[in-house]
C-alpha positions, 0 to 999 in steps of 0.5 A, spaced: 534 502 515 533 495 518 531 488 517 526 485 522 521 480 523 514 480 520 509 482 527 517 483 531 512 490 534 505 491 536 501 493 531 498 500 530 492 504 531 490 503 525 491 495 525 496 494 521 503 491 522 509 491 518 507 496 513 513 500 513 521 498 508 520 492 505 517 493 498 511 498 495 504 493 497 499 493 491 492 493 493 486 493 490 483 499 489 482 503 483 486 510 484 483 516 486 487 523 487 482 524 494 479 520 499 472 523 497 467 519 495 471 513 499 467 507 501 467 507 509 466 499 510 473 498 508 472 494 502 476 496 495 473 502 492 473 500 485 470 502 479 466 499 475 469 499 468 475 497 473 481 504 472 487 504 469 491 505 474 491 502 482 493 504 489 501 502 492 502 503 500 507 503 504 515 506 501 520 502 499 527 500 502 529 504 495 527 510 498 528 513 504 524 518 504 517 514 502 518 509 507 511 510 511 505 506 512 500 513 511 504 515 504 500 512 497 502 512 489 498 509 483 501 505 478 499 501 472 497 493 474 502 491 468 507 494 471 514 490 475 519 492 479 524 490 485 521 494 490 514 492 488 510 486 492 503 485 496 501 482 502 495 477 503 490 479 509 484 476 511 
């Protein structure tokens, strides 16, 4: 593991830099356990009443092994932690 710039690499196919090793990313969405029914315009695919628990994306320093932009958890929103943040993107 190492540090490094934001944007010091290309982004990749799927658009996105810097996704990989810094802190867990909080998004918008609702938890689901599968991708069926997902909204395919890349808007949050949130629930109404919103659910309990939301979408965490892209591991952690604290772990080796997770440290991937592809791999999602879920997690309570009142939930903090060292190793949890977000990233603004427009």
């Amino acid at each position: 593991m190492m540090m490094a710039r934001a944007a010091m690499w290309s982004a990749w196919r799927t658009r996105l830099y810097d996704m990989s090793g810094n802190v867990w990313e909080w998004c918008e969405d609702d938890w689901h356990s599968s991708y069926t029914g997902a909204l395919a315009d890349g808007n949050a695919w949130v629930d109404s009443p919103r659910g309990l628990f939301r979408v965490f994306r892209g591991g952690s320093w604290i772990s080796d092994n997770d440290c991937r932009s592809a791999i999602r958890s879920y997690g309570s929103p009142a939930h903090a932690h060292i190793n949890f943040g977000f990233r603004l993107a427009w």
